[in-house]
C-alpha positions as CSV (number, residue, x, y, z in Angstrom):
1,X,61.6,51.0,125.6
2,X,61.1,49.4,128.8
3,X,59.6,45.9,128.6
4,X,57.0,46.2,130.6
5,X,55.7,49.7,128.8
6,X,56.0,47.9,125.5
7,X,54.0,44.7,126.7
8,X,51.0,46.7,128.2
9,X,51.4,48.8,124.7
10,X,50.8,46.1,122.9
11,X,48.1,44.6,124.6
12,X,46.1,48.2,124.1
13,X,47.0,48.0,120.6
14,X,45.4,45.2,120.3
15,X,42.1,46.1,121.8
16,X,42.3,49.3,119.9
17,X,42.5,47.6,116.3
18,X,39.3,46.1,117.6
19,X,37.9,49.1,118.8
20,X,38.5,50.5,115.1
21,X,37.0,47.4,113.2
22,X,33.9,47.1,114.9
23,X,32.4,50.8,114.7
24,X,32.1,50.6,111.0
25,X,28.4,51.1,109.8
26,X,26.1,48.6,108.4
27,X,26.5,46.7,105.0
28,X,23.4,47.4,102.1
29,X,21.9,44.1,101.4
30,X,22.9,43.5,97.6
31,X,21.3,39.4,97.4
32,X,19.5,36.8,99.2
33,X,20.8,33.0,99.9
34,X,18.0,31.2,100.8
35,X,19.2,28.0,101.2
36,X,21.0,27.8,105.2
37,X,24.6,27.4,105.3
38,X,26.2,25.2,107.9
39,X,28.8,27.5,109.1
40,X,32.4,26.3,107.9
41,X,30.9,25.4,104.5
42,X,29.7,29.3,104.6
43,X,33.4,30.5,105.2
44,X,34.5,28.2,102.5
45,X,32.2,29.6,100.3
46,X,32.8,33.3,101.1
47,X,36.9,32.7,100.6
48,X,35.6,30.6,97.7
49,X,34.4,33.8,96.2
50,X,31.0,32.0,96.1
51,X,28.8,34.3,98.5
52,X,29.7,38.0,98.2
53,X,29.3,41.0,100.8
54,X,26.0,42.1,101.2
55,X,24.5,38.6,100.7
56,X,21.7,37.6,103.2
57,X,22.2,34.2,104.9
58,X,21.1,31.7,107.3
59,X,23.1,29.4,109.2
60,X,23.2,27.7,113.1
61,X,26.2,27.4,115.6
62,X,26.7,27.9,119.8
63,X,26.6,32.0,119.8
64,X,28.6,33.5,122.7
65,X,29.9,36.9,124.3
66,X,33.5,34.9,124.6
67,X,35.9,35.0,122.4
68,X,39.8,33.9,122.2
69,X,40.8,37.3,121.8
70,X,44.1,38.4,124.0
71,X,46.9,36.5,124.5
72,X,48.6,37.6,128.0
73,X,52.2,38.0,128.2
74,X,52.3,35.4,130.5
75,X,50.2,32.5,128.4
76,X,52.5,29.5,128.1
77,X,52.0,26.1,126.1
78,X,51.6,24.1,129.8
79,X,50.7,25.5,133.2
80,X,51.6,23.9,136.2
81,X,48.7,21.7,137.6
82,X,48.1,22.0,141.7
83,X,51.4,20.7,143.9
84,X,50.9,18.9,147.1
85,X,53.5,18.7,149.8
86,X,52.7,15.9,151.7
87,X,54.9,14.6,154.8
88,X,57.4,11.6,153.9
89,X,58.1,10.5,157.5
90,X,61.4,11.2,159.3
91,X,64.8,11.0,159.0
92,X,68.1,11.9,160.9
93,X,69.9,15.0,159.1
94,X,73.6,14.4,159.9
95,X,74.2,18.0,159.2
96,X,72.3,19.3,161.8
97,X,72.0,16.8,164.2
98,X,68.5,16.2,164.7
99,X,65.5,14.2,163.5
100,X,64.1,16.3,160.8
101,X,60.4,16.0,159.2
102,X,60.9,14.6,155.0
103,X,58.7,16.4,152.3
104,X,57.8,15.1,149.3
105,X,56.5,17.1,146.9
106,X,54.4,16.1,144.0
107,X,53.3,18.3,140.6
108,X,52.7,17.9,136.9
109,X,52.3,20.2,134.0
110,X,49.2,20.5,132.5
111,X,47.5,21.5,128.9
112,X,47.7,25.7,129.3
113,X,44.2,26.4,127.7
114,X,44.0,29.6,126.1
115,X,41.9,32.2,127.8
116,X,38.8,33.7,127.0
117,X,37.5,37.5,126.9
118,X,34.3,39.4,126.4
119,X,34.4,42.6,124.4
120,X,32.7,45.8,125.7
121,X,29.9,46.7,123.8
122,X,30.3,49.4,121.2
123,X,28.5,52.8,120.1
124,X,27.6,54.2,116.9
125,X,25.5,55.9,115.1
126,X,23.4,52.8,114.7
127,X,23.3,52.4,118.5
128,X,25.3,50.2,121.5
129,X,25.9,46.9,120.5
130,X,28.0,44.0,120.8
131,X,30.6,41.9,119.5
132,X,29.6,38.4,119.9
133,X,31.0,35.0,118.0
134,X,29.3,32.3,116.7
135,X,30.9,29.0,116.6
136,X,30.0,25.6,114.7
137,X,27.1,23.4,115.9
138,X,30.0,20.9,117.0
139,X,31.4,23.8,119.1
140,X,31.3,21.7,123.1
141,X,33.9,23.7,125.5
142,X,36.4,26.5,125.7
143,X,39.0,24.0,127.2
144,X,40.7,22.1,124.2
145,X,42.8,18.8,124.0
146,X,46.4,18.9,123.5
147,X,48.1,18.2,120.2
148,X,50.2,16.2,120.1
149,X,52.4,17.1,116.8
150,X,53.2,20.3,118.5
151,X,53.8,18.7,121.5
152,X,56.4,16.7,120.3
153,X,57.8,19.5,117.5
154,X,58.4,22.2,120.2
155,X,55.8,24.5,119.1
156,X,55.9,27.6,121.1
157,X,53.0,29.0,120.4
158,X,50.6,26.9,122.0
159,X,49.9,22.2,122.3
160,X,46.7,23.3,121.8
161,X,44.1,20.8,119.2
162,X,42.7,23.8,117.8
163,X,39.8,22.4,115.6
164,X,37.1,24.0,113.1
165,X,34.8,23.6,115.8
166,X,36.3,26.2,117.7
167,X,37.0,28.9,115.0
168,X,34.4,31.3,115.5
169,X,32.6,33.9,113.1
170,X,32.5,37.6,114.6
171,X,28.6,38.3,114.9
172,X,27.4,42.4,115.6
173,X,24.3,42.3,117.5
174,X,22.4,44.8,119.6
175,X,23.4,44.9,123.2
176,X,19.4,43.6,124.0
177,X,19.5,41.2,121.9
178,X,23.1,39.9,122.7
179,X,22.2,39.7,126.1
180,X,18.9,37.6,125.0
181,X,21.1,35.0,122.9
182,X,24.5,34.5,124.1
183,X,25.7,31.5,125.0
184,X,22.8,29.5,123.3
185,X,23.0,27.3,119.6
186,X,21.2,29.3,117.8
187,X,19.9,29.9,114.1
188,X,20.8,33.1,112.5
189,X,19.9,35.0,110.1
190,X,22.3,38.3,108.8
191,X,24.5,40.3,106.5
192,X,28.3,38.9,104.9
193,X,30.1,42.5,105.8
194,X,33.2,43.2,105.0
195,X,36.0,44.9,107.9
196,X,37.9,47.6,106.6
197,X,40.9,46.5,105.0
198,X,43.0,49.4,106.5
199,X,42.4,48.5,110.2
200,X,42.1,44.1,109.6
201,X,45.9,45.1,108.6
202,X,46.4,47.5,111.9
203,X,44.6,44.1,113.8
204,X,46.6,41.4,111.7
205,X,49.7,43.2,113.1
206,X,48.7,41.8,116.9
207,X,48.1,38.2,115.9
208,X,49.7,35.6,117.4
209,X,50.1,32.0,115.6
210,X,47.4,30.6,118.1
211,X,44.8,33.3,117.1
212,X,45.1,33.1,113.2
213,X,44.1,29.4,113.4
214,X,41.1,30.5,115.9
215,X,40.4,32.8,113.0
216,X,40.5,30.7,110.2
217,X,36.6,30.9,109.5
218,X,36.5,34.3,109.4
219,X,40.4,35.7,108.3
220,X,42.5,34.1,105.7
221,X,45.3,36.7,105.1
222,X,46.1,35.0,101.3
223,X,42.3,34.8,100.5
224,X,41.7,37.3,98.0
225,X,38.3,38.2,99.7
226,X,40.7,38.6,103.5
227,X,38.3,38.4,106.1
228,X,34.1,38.7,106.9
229,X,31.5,39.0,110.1
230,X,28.0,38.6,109.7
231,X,25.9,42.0,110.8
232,X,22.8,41.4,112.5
233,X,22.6,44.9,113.8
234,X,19.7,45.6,111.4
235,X,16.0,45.0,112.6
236,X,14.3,44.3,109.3
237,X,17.3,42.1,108.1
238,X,17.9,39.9,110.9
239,X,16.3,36.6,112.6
240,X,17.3,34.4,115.3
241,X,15.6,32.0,117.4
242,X,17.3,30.0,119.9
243,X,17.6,25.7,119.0
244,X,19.2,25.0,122.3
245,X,20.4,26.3,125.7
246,X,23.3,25.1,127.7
247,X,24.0,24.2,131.1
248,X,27.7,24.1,130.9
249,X,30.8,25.9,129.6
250,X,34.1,25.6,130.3
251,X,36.5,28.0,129.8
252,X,39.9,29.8,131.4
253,X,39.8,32.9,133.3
254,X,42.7,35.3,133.6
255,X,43.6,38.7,135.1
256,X,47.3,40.1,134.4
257,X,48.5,42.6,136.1
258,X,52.6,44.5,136.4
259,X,54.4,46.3,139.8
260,X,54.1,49.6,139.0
261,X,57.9,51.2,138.4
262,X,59.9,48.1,139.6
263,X,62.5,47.3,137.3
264,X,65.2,46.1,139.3
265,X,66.1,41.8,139.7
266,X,66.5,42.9,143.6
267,X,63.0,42.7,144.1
268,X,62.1,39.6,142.8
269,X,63.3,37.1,145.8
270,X,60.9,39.5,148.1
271,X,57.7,39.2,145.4
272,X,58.3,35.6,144.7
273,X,57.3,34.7,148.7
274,X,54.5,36.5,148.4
275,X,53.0,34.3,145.6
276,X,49.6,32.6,147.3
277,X,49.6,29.2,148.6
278,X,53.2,29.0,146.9
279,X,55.4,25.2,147.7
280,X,59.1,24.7,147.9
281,X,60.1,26.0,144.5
282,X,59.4,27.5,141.5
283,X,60.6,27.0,137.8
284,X,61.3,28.0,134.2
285,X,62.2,26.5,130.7
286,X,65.6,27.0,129.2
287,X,64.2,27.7,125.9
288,X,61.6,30.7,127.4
289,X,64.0,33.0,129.5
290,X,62.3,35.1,132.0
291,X,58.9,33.2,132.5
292,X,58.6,31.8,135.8
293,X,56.1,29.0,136.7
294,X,55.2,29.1,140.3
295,X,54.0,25.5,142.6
296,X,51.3,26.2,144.4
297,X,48.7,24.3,146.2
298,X,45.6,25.9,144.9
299,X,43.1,25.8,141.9
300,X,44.8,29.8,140.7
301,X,47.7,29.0,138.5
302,X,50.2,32.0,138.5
303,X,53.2,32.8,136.0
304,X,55.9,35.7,136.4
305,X,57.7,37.3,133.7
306,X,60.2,39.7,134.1
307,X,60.8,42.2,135.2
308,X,57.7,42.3,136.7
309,X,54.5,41.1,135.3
310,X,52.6,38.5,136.7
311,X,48.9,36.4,135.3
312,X,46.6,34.5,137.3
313,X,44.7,31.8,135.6
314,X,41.7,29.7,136.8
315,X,39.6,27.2,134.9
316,X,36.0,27.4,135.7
317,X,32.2,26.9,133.9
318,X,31.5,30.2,132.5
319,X,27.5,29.2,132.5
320,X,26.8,27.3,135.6
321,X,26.5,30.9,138.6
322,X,28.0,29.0,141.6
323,X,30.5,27.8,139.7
324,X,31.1,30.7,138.8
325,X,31.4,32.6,141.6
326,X,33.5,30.5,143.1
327,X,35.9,30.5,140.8
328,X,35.9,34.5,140.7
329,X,35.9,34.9,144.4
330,X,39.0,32.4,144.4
331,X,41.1,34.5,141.3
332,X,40.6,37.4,142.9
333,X,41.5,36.4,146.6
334,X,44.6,35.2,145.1
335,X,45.1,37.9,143.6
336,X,44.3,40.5,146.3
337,X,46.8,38.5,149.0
338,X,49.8,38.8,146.4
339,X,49.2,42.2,146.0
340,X,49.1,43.0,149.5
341,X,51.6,40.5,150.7
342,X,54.0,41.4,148.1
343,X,53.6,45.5,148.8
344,X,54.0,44.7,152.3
345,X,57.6,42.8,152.1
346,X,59.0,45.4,149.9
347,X,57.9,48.2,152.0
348,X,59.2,46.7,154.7
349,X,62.6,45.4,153.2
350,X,63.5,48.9,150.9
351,X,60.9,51.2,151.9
352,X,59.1,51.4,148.8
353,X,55.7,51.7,147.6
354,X,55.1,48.6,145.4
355,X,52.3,49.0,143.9
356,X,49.9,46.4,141.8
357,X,48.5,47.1,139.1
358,X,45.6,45.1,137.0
359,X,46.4,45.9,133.0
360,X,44.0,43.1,131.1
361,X,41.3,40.9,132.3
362,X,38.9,38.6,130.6
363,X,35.9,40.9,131.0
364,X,36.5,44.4,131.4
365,X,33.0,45.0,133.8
366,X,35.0,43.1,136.6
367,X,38.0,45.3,136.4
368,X,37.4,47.2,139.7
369,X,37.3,44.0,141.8
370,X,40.9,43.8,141.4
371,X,41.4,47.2,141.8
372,X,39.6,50.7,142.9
373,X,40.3,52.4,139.8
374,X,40.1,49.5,137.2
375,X,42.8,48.1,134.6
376,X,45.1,50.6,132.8
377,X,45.8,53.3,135.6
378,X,49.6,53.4,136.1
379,X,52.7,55.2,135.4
380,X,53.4,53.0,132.4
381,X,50.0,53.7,131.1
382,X,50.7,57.4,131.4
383,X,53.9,56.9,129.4
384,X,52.1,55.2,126.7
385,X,49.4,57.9,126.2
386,X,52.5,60.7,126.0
387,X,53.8,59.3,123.2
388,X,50.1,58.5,121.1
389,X,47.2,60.1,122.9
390,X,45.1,58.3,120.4
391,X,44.6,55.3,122.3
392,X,42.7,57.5,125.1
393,X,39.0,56.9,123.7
394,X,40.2,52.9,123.5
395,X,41.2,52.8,127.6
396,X,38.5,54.7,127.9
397,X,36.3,52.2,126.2
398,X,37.5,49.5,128.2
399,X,37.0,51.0,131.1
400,X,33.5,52.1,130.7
């Protein structure tokens, strides 16, 4: 199967596990727990075989629409940080006879935080709601410090110090309400439900190492009891009042996007100068074949991996608006300029259509700023849907 086909693939597997998992119905109320429950002792509990599905509980942690849900192809365990080419004086090049201008050149690798995504909001039978996640009351950022025992033990997966304080408890809420509460600590009142142990094993199969420790609160594969969320979808069963609002939230954005039917190395010198802001030279690790870091001198990080996929990253405060904003208007200027840059050269050089096109994003309602028709319209996608036309109502969900 051609790489590229096969990555995409996967990435609307993934979606489409969660697509399954979160349209199941509501869970009858079998007990009541009156006593609240800080959050990781509740999980412990549950796995414990001490509070059962169907049990009514209370407990309090930072509730938010983000999630760490998809890892992109091109996620890495360090990013590079912004480069600076800055002029070193002058010198006599022997070679060419003449005074030539020095360069020097100056970049360092940085922590590569794992990106967040909001779900789009699902329809049943009970209504549209939403897939939020409610973290512990110690829960502070999105952007996590680096650990250093995988640091120095190679881990490939990710350097990330990934904490109980950011393993998260998948909360269903209605879209209203969701809206109302996100991003606030909040105490909560709802249903232990259970997730259909046929499709947690169709999700399980779409983990990555990073994302079963984010889960660890809510999915423990050798736990007899597997995995929980807490339903709130109900009126008369649910409560929540907000304890606290926040001012800021950091986090990591990301788009990732693939040249439509480009499969040939011959390309690649033409697409790597159109990379925006790019300096001198670009790099990859010995022990990662085929991912390509490129220097740049701007706040969008951007990683290739052949043959031809390509993610833009940007860390920004996902509460504060001009913030924001910025950030936004800056991922998808970058963005926009490779994708026209890069079309031009190869048009101009073979005489060939290169065409962009966006396949993930962290929130699916911005998809059309990086592209007319939104994420998932390609050749590849077309492919895909030949060969298992059952993942039409999940592109369709995500592009809604």
């Amino acid at each position: 199967m051609n790489k590229t086909i096969s990555t995409i693939e996967n990435g609307i597997k993934l979606f489409d596990s969660i697509h399954k998992i979160w349209k199941s119905g509501k869970t009858k109320i079998l007990n009541q727990i009156r006593e609240p429950k800080r959050l990781v002792k509740l999980s412990d509990e549950f796995f414990n075989s001490e509070i059962r599905y169907g049990s009514l509980i209370t407990t309090s942690g930072f509730l938010s629409n983000y999630g760490y849900t998809y890892r992109p192809k091109t996620y890495m365990t360090t990013i590079p940080d912004r480069g600076k080419d800055e002029n070193a004086g002058l010198k006599f090049d022997k070679k060419m006879g003449k005074i030539v201008e020095e360069h020097k050149m100056t970049v360092r690798l940085r922590l590569f935080q794992f990106p967040v995504q909001i779900i789009p909001p699902f329809e049943n039978e009970l209504g549209k709601f939403r897939l939020l996640y409610l973290y512990p009351e110690e829960f502070s950022s999105f952007i996590l410090s680096e650990d250093g025992d995988k640091k120095k033990n190679k881990i490939l997966s990710d350097h990330l110090n990934i904490t109980k304080s950011n393993m998260a408890i998948p909360i269903l809420l209605n879209e209203s309400q969701a809206n109302k509460y996100s991003n606030s600590f909040v105490k909560i009142t709802g249903v232990i439900s259970p997730i259909p142990n046929d499709q947690i094993e169709y999700f399980s199969n779409y983990l990555c190492d990073t994302r079963r420790q984010f889960y660890y609160n809510f999915y423990r594969p050798f736990s007899p009891n597997l995995c929980y969320c807490i339903d709130c979808r109900d009126y008369l069963d649910y409560d929540i009042k907000i304890l606290n609002r926040i001012d800021n939230l950091s986090g990591a954005l990301y788009v990732e996007a693939h040249f439509e039917n480009l499969d040939d190395a011959k390309y690649g010198a033409f697409i790597d100068k159109a990379i925006p802001n790019k300096l001198a030279f670009n790099f990859a690790y010995a022990d990662v074949p085929g991912i390509t870091h490129y220097i740049t001198d701007s706040d969008v990080s951007v990683i290739g991996i052949k043959p031809y996929t390509y993610g833009f990253y940007i860390e920004t405060d996902l509460i504060d608006n001009r913030k924001f904003e910025i950030s936004l208007r800056k991922l998808q200027a970058s963005y926009d300029m490779f994708r026209k840059k890069a079309s031009a050269l190869i048009r101009n050089e073979f005489s060939l259509e290169a065409k962009l096109k966006p396949d993930f994003i962290f929130d699916f309602r911005r998809q059309k700023l990086f592209h007319p028709d939104g994420v998932l319209v390609s050749k590849e996608v077309e492919n895909i849907l030949e060969k298992d036309q059952n993942l039409f109502d999940t592109i369709r969900w995500l592009k809604q």
